[in-house]
C-alpha positions as CSV (number, residue, x, y, z in Angstrom):
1,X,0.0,0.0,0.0
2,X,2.9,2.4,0.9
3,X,4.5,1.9,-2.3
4,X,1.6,2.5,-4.3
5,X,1.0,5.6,-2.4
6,X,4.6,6.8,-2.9
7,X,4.3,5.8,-6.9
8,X,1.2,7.8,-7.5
9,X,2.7,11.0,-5.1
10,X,5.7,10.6,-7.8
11,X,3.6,10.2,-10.7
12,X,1.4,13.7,-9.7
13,X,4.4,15.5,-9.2
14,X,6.1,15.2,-12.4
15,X,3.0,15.9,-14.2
16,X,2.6,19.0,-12.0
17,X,5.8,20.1,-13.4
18,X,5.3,19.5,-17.5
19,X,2.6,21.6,-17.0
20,X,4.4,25.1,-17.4
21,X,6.1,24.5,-20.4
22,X,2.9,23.2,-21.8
23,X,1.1,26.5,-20.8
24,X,2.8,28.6,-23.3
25,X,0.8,27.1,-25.8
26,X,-2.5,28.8,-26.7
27,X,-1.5,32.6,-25.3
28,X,0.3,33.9,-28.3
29,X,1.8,36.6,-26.0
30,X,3.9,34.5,-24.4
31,X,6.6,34.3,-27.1
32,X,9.2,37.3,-27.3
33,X,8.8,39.6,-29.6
34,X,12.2,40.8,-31.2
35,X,12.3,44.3,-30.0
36,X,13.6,44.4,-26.8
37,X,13.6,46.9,-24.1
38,X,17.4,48.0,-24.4
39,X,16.6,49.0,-27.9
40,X,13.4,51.1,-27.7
41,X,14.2,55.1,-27.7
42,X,13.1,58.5,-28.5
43,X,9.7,59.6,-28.7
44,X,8.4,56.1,-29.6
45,X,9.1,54.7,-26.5
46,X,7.4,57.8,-25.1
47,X,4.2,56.9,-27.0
48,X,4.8,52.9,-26.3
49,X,4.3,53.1,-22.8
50,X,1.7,56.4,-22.7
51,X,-0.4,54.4,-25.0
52,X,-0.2,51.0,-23.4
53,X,-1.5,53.0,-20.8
54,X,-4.3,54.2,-22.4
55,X,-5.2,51.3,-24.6
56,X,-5.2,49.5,-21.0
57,X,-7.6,51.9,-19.3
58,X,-10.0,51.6,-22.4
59,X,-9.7,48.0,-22.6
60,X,-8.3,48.0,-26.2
61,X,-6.8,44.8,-26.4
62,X,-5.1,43.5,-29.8
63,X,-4.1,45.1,-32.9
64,X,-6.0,48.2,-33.6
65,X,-5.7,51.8,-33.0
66,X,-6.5,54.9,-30.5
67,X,-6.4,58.0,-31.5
68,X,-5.6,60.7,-29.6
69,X,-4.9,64.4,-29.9
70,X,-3.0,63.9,-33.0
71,X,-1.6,60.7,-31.9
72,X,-2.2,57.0,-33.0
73,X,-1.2,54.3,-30.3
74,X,-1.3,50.5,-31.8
75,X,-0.5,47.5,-30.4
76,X,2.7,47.4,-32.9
77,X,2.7,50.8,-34.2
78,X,2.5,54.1,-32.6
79,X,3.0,57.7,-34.5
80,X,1.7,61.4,-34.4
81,X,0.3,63.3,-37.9
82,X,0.9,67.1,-38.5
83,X,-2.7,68.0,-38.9
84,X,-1.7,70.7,-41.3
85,X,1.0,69.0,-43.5
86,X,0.0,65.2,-43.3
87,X,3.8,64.8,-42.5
88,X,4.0,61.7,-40.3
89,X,6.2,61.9,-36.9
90,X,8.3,59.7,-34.6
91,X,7.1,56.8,-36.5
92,X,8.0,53.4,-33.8
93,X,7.5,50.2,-34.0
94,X,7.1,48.9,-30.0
95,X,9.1,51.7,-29.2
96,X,11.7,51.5,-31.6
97,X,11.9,55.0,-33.5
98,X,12.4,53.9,-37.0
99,X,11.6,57.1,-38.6
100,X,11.3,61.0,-37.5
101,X,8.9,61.8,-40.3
102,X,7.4,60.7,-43.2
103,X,6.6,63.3,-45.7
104,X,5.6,63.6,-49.4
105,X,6.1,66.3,-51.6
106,X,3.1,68.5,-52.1
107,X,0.7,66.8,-50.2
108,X,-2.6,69.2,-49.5
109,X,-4.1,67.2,-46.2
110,X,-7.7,66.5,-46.4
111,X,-8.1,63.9,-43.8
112,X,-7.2,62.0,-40.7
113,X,-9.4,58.1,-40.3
114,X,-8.3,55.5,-38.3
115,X,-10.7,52.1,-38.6
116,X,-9.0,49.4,-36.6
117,X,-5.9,48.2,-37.6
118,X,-5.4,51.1,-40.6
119,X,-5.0,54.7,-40.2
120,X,-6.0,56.3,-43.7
121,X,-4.2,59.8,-44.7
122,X,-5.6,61.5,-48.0
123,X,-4.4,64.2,-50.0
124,X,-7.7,66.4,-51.3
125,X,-7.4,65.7,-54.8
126,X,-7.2,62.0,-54.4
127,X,-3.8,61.4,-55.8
128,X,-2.1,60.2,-53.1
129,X,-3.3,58.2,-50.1
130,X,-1.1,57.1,-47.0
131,X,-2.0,54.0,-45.0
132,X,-0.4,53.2,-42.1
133,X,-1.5,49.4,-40.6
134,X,-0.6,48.0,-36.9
135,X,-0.1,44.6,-37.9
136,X,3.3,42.1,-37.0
137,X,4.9,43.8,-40.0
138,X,4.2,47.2,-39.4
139,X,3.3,47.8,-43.0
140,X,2.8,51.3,-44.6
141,X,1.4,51.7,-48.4
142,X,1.4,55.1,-49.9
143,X,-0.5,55.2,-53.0
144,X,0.3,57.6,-55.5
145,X,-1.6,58.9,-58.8
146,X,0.7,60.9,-60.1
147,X,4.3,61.7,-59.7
148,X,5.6,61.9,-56.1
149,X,8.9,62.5,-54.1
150,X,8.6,60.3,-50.7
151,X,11.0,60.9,-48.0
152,X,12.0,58.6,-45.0
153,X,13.9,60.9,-42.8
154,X,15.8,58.2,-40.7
155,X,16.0,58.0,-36.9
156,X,19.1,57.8,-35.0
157,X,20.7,54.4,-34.9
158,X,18.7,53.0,-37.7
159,X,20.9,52.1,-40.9
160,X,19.8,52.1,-44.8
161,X,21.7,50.1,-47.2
162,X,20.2,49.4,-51.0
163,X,20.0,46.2,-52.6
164,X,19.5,46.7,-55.8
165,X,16.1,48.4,-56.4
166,X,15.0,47.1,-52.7
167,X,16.2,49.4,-49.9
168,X,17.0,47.7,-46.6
169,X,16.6,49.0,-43.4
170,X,18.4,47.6,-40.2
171,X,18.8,48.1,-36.0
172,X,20.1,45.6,-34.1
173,X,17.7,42.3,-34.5
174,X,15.3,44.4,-36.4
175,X,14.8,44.5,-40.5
176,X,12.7,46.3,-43.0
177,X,12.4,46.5,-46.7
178,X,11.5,49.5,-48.5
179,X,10.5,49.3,-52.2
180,X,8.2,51.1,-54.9
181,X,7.6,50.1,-58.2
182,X,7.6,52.7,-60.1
183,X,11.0,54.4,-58.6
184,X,13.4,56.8,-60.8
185,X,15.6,57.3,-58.4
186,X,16.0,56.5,-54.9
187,X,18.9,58.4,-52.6
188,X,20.0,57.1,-49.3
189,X,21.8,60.1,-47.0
190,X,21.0,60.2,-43.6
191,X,17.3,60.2,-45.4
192,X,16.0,57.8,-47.8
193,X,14.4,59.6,-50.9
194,X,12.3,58.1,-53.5
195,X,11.3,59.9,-56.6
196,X,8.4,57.6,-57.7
197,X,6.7,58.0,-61.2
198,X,3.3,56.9,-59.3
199,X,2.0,53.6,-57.9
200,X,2.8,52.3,-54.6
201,X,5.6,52.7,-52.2
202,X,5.8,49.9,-49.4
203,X,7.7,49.7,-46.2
204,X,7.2,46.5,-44.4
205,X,9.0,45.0,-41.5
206,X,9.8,41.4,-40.9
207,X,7.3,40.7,-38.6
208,X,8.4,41.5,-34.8
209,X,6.7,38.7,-33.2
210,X,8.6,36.2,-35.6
211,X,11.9,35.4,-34.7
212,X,12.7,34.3,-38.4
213,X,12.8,36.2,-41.5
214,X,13.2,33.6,-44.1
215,X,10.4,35.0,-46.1
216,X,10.3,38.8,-46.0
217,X,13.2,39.5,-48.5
218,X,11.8,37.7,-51.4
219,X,7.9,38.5,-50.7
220,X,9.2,41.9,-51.0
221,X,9.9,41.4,-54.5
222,X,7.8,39.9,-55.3
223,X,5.7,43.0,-54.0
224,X,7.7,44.9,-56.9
225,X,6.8,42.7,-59.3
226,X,3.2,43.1,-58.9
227,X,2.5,38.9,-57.8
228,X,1.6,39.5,-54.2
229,X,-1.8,39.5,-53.2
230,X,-2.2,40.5,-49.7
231,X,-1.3,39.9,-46.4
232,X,-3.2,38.5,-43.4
233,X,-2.5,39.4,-39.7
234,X,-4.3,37.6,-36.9
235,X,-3.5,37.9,-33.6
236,X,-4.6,38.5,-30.0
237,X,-8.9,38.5,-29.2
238,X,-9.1,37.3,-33.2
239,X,-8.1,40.9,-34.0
240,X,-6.8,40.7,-37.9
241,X,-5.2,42.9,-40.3
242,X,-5.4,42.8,-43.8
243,X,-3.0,44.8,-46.6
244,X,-3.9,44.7,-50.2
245,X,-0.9,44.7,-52.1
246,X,-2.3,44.5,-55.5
247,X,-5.9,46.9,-56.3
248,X,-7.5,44.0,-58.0
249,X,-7.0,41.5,-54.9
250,X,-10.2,41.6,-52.3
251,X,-9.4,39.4,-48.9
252,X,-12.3,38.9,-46.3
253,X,-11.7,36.7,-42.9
254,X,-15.4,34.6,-43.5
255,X,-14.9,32.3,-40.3
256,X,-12.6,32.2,-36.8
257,X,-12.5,29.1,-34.5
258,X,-10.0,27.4,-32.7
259,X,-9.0,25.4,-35.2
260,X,-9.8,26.8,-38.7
261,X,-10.1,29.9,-40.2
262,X,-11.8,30.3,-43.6
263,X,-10.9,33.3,-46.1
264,X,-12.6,34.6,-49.4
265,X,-10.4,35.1,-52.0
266,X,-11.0,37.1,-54.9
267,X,-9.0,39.1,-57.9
268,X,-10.1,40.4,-61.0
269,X,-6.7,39.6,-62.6
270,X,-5.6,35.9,-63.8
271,X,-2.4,35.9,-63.0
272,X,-1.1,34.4,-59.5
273,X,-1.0,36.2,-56.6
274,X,1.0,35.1,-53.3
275,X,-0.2,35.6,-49.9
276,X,1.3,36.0,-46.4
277,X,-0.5,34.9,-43.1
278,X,0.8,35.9,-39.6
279,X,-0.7,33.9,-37.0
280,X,-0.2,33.7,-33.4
281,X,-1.2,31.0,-31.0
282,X,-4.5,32.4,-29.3
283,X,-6.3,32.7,-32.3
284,X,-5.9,29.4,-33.8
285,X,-5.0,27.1,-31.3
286,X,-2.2,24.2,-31.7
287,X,0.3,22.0,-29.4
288,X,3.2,20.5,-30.4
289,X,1.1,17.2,-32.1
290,X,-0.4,19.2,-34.3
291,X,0.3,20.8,-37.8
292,X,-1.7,23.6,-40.0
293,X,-2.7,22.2,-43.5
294,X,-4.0,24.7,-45.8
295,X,-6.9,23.7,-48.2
296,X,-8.1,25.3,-51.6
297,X,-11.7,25.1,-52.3
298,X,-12.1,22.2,-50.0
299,X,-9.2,20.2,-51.8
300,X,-5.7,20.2,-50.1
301,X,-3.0,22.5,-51.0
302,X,0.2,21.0,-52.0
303,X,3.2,22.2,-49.5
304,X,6.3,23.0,-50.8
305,X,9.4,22.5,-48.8
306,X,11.0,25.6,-49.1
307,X,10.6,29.4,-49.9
308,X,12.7,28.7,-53.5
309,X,10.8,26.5,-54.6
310,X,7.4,28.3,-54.0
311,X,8.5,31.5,-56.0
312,X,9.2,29.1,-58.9
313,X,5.8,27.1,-59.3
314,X,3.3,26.9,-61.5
315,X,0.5,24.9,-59.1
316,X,-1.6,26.6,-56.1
317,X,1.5,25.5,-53.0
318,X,2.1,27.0,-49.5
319,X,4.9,27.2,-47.3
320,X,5.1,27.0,-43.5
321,X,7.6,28.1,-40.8
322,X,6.0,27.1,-37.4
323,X,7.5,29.1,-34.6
324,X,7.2,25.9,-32.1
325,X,4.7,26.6,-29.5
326,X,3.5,30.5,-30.0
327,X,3.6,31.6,-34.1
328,X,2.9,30.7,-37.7
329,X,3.8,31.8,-40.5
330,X,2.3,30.9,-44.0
331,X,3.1,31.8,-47.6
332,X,0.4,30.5,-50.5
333,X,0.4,30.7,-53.8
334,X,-2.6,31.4,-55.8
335,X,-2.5,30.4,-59.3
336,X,-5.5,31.1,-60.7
337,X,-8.6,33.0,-59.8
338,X,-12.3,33.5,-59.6
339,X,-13.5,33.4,-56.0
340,X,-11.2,30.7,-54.2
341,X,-11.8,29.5,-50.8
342,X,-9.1,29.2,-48.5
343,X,-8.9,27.1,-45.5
344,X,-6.3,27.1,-42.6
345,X,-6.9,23.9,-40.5
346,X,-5.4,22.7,-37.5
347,X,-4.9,18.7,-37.5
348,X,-3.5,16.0,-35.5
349,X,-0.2,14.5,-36.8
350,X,-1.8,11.4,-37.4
351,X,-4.8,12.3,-39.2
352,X,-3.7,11.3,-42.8
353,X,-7.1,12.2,-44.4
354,X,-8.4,14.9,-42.8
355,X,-10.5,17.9,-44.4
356,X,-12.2,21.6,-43.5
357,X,-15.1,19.8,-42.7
358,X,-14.0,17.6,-39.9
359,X,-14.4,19.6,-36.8
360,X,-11.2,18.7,-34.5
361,X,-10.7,20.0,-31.0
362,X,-7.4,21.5,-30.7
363,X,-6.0,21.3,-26.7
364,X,-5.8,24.2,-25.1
365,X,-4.1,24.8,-21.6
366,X,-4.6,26.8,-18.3
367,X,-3.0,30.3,-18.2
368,X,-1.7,30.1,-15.0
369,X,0.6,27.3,-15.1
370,X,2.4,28.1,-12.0
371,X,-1.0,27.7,-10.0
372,X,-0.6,23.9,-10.6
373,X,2.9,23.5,-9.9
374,X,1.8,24.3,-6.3
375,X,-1.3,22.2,-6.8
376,X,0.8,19.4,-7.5
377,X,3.2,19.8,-4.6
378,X,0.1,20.0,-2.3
379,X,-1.0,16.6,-3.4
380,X,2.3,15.3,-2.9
381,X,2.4,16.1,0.8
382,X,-1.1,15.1,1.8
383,X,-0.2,11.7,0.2
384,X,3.1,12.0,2.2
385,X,0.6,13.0,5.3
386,X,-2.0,9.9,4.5
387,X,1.1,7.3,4.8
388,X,2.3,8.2,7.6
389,X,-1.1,7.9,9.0
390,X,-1.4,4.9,7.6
């Protein structure tokens, strides 16, 4: 009886303990996000811990953004706008200063809207439009009709190199891409300085809750080639973010549960598109048994096995990086369109046959991991207690 008691005492403890490592899966905010403290300064780390503030007291959880007096606090991105020039200023990304302003030559303000995770700035004739998006990659599209000069006036400690029509942008563990497709010149000096013959001019970050960045480089251009699509950002409280990278690409989020999400794709162009998806693990839910399989109008995708070989196919492929227990992150390619439907599933390991329909309960884990450790050391000692007893 004794030894029995001690086995199951044993047996309780060291599944008390498994249980914290296990809790980081299904809170997508427990994984480190690759800005760290030592590296936030200037005014954006002003407005990254003024607006945490505020997004706390209004209970703004996710992406999306306050605005305040001239300020816009997301849960990435924070920035100010010159309500006379449209300039944009002290542009951070969690509170890194990446750029003092953000100005464009001529522009004649009209209006200031933010609408969740997009802040829209518009010029009165139309002609140019800058949108700003608190999303993982931080991405900013300005949108030009006619000719344009866009200048990136460069914050202290952030380095810009150009690779050949791309222009990279570096601090410490952070990277972004700059590039517009319709460029005449571009000038780096202390300021980076696009002369753009109209069409769009994109800045996007590798995302900052990915430690990896095997994607962002060549999704960039294929950005300047006019083949991506769009990108999809879900994260914290199902909050989502969606960039159009190409005008005739619409993206809509039709469905959110633990374990799928469905999407609506449509384009009015036939050529392929690509698509990037940034998921975190408290939207869809997964554990280390699990994978994502993507499916395409109910049938299954085909996964390719590296980035490479995605650019170069002909079929509708994906590629996946999982980030282990707390992020995703998908590219697809489209190769065809009318309107597609796109699921992402989560699946057991060993479910060779599995499709969109099959509902499958992914496992989810208590938040407060370290509760249990005590619970379990409390079992151990009344079952030390009921021996001795005994």
């Amino acid at each position: 009886m004794n030894r029995i008691l001690k086995l199951i005492a044993i047996v309780l403890v060291l599944t008390m303990l498994t249980l914290p490592v296990l809790g980081e899966m299904g809170n997508g905010m427990m994984g480190r996000d690759k800005i760290s403290d030592d590296m936030m300064r200037g005014k954006a780390k002003e407005m990254r811990e003024n607006g945490s503030d505020l997004r706390e007291k209004e209970g703004m959880m996710g992406m999306g953004f306050m605005h305040r007096e001239g300020n816009n606090f997301g849960r990435y991105v924070t920035f100010s706008v010159n309500n006379t020039t449209g300039d944009v200023m002290n542009y951070g990304i969690l509170g890194l200063t990446v750029f003092d302003s953000i100005k464009v030559s001529s522009f004649d303000l009209k209006d200031i809207k933010s609408m969740g995770a997009v802040t829209r700035i518009t010029n009165k004739d139309g002609l140019i439009v800058i949108q700003l998006h608190d999303n993982p990659a931080a991405v900013i599209n300005i949108m030009s009709k006619a000719k344009a000069e866009v200048v990136f006036d460069l914050s202290e400690g952030i380095k810009a190199t150009k690779e050949e029509n791309i222009v990279k942008i570096e601090s410490g563990n952070f990277t972004a891409y700059i590039a517009s497709g319709n460029a005449t010149s571009v000038i780096i000096a202390g300021k980076i300085t696009i002369d753009t013959d109209k069409g769009l001019t994109i800045f996007r970050a590798t995302p900052v809750n990915m430690p990896l960045e095997e994607m962002d480089r060549g999704f960039m251009g294929e950005i300047m080639k006019n083949r991506a699509g769009a990108e999809v950002s879900v994260g914290d409280f199902d909050k989502s973010s969606i960039v159009n990278y190409s005008e005739d690409t619409d993206v809509l989020i039709r469905s959110m549960e633990k374990n799928r999400m469905r999407m609506m794709i449509n384009s009015s162009g036939h050529s392929g598109k690509f698509f990037m998806i940034n998921i975190d693990n408290s939207s869809l839910v997964w554990n280390e048994r699990q994978k994502l399989r993507l499916y395409l109008d109910n049938k299954p995708m085909r996964q390719v096995m590296s980035e490479q070989e995605l650019y170069g196919t002909n079929e509708s492929s994906f590629w996946l990086t999982m980030m282990g227990k707390n992020r995703m992150q998908a590219m697809m390619y489209i190769s065809n369109f009318s309107e597609r439907q796109v699921d992402l599933v989560i699946e057991d390991e060993v479910t060779p046959t599995a499709t969109p329909e099959v509902t499958i309960t992914a496992t989810t884990t208590p938040k407060t991991p370290g509760f249990d450790v005590a619970l379990g050391i409390l079992c151990t000692i009344a079952v030390y207690r009921l021996r001795k007893r005994i």
